[in-house]
N, CA and C atoms as an extended XYZ file, in Angstrom:
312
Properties=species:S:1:pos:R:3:atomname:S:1:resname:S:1:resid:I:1 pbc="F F F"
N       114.604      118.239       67.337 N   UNK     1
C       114.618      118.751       68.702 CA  UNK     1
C       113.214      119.048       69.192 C   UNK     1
N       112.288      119.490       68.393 N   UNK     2
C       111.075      119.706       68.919 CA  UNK     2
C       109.950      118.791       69.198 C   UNK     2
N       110.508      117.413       68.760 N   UNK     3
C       109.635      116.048       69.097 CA  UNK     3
C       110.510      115.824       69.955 C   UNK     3
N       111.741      116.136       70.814 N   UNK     4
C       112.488      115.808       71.851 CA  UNK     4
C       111.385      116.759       72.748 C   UNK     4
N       110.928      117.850       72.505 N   UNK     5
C       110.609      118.680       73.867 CA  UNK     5
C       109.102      118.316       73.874 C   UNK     5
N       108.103      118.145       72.831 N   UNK     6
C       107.011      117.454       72.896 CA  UNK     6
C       107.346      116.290       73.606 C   UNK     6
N       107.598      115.364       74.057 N   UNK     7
C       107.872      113.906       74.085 CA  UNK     7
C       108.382      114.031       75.435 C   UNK     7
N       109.346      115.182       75.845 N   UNK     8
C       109.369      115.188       77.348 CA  UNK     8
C       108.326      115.971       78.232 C   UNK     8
N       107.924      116.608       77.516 N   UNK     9
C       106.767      117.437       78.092 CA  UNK     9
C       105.480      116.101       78.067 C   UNK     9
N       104.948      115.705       77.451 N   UNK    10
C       103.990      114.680       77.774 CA  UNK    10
C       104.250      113.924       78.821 C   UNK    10
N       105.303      113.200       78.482 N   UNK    11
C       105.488      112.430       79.558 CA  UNK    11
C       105.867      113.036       80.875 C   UNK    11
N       106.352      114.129       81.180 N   UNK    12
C       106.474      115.047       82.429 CA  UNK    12
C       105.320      114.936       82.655 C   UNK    12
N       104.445      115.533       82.278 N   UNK    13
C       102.833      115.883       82.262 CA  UNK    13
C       102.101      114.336       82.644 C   UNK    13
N       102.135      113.487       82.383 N   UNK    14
C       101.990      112.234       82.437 CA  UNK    14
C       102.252      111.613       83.716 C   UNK    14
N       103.581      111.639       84.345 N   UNK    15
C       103.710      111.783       85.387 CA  UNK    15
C       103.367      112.332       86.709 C   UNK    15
N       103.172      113.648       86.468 N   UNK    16
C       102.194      114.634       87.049 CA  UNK    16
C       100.902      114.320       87.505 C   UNK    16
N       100.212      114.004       86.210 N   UNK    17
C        98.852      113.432       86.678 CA  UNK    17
C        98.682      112.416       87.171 C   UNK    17
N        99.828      111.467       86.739 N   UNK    18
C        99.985      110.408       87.873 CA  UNK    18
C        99.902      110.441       89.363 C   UNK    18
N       100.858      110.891       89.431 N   UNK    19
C       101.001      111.356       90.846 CA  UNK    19
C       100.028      112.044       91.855 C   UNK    19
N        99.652      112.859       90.984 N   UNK    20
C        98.152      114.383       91.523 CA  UNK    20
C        97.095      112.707       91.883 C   UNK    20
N        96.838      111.698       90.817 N   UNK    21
C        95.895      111.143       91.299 CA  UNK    21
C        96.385      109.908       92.032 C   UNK    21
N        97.404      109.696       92.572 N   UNK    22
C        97.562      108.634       93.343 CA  UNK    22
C        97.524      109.127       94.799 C   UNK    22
N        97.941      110.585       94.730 N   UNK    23
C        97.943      110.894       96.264 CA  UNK    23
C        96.824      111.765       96.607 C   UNK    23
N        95.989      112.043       95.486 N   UNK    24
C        94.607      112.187       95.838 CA  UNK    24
C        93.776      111.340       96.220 C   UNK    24
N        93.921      109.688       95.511 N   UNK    25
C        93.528      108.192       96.216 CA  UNK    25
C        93.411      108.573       97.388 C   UNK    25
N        94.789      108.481       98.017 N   UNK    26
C        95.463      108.112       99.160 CA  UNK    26
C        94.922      108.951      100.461 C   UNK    26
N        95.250      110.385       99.817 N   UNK    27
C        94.126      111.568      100.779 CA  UNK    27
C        92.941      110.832      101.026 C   UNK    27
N        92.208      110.852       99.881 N   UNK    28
C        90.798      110.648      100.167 CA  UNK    28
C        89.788      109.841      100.675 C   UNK    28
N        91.145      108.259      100.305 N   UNK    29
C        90.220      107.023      100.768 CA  UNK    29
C        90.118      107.005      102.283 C   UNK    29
N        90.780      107.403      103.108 N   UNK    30
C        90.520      107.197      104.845 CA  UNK    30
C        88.730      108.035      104.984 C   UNK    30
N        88.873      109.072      104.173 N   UNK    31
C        87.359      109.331      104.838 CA  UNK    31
C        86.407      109.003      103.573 C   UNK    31
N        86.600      107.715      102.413 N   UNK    32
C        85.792      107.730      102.058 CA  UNK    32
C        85.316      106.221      102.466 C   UNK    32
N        86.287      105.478      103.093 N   UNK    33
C        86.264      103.868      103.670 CA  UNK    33
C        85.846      104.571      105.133 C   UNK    33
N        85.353      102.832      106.222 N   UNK    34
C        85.545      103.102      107.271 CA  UNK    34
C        86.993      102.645      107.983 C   UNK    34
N        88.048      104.032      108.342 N   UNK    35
C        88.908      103.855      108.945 CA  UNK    35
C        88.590      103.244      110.576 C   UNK    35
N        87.802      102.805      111.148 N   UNK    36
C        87.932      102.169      112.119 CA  UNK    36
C        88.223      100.432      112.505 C   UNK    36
N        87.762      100.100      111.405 N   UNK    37
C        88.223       98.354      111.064 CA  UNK    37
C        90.059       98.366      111.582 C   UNK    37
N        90.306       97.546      111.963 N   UNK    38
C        91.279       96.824      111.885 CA  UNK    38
C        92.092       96.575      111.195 C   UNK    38
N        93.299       96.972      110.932 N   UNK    39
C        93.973       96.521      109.418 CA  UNK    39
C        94.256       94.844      109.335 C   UNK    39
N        94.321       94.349      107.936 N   UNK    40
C        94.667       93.656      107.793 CA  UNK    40
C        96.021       92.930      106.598 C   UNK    40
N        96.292       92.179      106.259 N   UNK    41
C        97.598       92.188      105.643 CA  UNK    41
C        97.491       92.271      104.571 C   UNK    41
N        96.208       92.626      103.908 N   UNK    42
C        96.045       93.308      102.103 CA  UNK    42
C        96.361       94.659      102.698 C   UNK    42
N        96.629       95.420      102.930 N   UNK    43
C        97.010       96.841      103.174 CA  UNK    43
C        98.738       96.956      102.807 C   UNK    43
N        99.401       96.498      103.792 N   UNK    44
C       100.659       96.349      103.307 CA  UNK    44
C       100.766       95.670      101.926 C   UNK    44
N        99.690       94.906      101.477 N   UNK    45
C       100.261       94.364      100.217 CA  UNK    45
C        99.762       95.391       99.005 C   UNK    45
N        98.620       95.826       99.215 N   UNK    46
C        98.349       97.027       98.392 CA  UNK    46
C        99.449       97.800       98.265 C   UNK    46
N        99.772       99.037       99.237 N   UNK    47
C       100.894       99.408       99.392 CA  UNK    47
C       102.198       98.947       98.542 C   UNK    47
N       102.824       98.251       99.077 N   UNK    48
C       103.888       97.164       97.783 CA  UNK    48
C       103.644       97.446       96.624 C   UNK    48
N       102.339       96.759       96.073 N   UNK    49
C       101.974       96.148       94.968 CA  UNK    49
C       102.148       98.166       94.232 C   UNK    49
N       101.248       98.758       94.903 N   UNK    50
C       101.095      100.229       94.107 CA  UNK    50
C       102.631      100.857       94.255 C   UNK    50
N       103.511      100.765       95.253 N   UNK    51
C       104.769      101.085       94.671 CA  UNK    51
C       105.610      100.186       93.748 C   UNK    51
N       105.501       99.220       93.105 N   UNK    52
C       106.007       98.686       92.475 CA  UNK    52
C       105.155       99.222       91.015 C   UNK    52
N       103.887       98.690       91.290 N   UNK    53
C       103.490       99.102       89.828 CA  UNK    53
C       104.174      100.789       89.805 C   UNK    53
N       104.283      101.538       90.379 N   UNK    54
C       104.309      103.150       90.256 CA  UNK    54
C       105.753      103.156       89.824 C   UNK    54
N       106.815      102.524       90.681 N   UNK    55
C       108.026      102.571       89.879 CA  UNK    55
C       108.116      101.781       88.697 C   UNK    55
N       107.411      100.757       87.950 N   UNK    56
C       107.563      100.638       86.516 CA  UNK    56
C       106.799      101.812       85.653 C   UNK    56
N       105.657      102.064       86.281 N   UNK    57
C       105.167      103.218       85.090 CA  UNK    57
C       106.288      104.671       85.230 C   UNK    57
N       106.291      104.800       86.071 N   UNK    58
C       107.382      106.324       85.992 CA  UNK    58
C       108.758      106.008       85.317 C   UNK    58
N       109.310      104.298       85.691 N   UNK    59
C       110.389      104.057       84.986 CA  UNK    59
C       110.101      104.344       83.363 C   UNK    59
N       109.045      103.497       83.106 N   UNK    60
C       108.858      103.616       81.524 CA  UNK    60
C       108.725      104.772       81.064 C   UNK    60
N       107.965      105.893       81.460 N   UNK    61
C       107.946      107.390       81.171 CA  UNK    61
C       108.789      108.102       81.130 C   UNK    61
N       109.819      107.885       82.129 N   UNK    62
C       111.451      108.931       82.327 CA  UNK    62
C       112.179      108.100       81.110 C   UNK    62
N       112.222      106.095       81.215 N   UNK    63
C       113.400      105.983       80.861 CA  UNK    63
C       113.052      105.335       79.209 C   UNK    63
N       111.817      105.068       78.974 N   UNK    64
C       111.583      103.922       78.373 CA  UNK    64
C       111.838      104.229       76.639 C   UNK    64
N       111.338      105.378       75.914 N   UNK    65
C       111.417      105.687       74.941 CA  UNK    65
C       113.504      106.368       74.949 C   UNK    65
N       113.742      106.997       75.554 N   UNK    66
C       115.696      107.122       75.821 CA  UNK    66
C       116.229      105.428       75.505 C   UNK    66
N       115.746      105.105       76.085 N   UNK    67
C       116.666      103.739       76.389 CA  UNK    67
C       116.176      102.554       74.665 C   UNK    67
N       114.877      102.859       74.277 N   UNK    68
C       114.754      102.427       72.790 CA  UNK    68
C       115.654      103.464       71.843 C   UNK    68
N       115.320      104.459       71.949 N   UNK    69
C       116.261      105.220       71.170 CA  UNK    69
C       117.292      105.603       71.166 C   UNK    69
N       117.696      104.933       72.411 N   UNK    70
C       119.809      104.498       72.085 CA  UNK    70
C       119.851      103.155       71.876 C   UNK    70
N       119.358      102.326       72.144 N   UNK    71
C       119.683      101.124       71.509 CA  UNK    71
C       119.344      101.326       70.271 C   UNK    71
N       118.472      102.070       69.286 N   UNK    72
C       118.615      102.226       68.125 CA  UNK    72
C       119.763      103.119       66.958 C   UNK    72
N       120.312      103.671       68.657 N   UNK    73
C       121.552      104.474       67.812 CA  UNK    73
C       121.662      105.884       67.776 C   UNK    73
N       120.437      106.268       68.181 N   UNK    74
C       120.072      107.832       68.621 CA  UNK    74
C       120.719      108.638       70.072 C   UNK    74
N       121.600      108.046       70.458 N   UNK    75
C       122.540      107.939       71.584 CA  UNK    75
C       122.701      109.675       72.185 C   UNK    75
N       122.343      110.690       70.987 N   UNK    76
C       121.852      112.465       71.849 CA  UNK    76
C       121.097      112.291       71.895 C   UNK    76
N       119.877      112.326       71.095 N   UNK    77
C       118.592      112.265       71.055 CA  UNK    77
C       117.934      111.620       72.582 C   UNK    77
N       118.468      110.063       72.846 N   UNK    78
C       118.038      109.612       73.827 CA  UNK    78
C       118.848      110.407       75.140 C   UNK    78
N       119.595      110.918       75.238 N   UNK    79
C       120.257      111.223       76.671 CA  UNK    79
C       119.205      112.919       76.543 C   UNK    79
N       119.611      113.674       75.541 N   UNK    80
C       118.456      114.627       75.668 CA  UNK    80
C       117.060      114.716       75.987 C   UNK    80
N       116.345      114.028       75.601 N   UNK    81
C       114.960      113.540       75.684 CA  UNK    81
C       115.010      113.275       77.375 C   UNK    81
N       116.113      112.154       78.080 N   UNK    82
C       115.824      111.959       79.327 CA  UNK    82
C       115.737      113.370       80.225 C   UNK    82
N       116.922      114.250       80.006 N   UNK    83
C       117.602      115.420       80.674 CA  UNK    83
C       116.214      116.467       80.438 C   UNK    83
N       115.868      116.371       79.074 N   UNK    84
C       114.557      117.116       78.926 CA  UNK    84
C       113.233      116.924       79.986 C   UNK    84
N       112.592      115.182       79.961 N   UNK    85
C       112.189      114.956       80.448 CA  UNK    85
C       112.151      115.278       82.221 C   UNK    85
N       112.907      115.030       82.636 N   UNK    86
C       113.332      115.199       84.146 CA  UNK    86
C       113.680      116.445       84.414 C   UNK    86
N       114.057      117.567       83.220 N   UNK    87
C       113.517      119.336       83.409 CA  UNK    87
C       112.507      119.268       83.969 C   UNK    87
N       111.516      118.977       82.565 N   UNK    88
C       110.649      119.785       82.841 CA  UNK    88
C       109.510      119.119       84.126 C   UNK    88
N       110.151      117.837       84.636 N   UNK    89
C       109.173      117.677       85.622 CA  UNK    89
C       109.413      118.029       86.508 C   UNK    89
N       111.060      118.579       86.771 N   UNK    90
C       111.568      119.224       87.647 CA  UNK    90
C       110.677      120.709       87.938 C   UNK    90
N       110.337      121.219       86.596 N   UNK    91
C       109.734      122.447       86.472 CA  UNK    91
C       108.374      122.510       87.387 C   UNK    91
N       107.614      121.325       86.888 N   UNK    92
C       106.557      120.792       87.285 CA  UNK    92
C       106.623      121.075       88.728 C   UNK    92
N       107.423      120.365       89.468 N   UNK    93
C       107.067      119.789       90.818 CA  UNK    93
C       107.465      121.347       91.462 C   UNK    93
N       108.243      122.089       91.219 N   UNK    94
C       108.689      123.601       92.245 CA  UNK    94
C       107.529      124.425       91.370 C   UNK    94
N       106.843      124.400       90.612 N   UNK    95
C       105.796      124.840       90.645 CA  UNK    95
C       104.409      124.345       91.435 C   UNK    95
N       104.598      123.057       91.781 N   UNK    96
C       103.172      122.566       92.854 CA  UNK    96
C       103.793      123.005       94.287 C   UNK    96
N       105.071      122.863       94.526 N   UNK    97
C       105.688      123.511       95.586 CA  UNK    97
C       105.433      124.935       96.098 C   UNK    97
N       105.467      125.905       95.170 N   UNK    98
C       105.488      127.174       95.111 CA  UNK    98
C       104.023      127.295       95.621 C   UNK    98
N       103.534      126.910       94.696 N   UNK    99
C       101.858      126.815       95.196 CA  UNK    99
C       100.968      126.441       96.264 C   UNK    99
N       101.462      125.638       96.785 N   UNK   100
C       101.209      124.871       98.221 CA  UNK   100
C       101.833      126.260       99.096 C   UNK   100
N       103.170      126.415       98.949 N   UNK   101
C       103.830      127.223       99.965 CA  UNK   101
C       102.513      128.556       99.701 C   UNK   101
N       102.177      128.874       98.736 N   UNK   102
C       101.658      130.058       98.312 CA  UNK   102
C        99.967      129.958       99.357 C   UNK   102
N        99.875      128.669       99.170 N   UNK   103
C        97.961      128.820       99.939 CA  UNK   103
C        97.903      127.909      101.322 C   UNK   103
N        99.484      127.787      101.598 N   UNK   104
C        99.398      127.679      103.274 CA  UNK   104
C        99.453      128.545      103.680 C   UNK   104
């Protein structure tokens, strides 16, 4: 059980920092590019391309080690580990919530 809660906690955590730095990208690049150009149709494809890559990496993090370790037969282990996982990022995220609400 305690490489179940290590193992969701990383990867919660993993996620996290994912996220903290994709939408820190996203904040930051308008004033670190010049937003006055013109868009053009690599923008929407960026876009795409980074939600697609973003839903395979978060897939693999929530689902990827659960889903090896029931096909190996570990069939609690893997449903725990997911339920764990998606706690504690649950935990995660109403704590960045709380915080935001806290220093608006």
């Amino acid at each position: 059980m305690n490489i179940i809660i290590k193992t969701a906690t990383i990867n919660a955590a993993l996620m996290a920092l994912y996220v903290s730095a994709i939408s820190s990208f996203l904040f930051y690049i308008p004033k670190i590019f010049d937003t006055t150009k013109p868009d053009t149709v690599l923008a929407p494809i960026m876009m795409l391309s980074l939600l697609v890559f973003s839903a395979a990496l978060v897939g693999a993090l929530i689902f990827g080690k659960p889903i090896l370790w029931y096909l190996d037969g570990k069939k609690k282990e893997a449903v725990s580990l997911l339920f764990y996982t998606l706690g504690v990022f649950l935990i995660i995220t109403i704590v960045v919530m709380c915080v935001a609400y806290l220093i608006s």
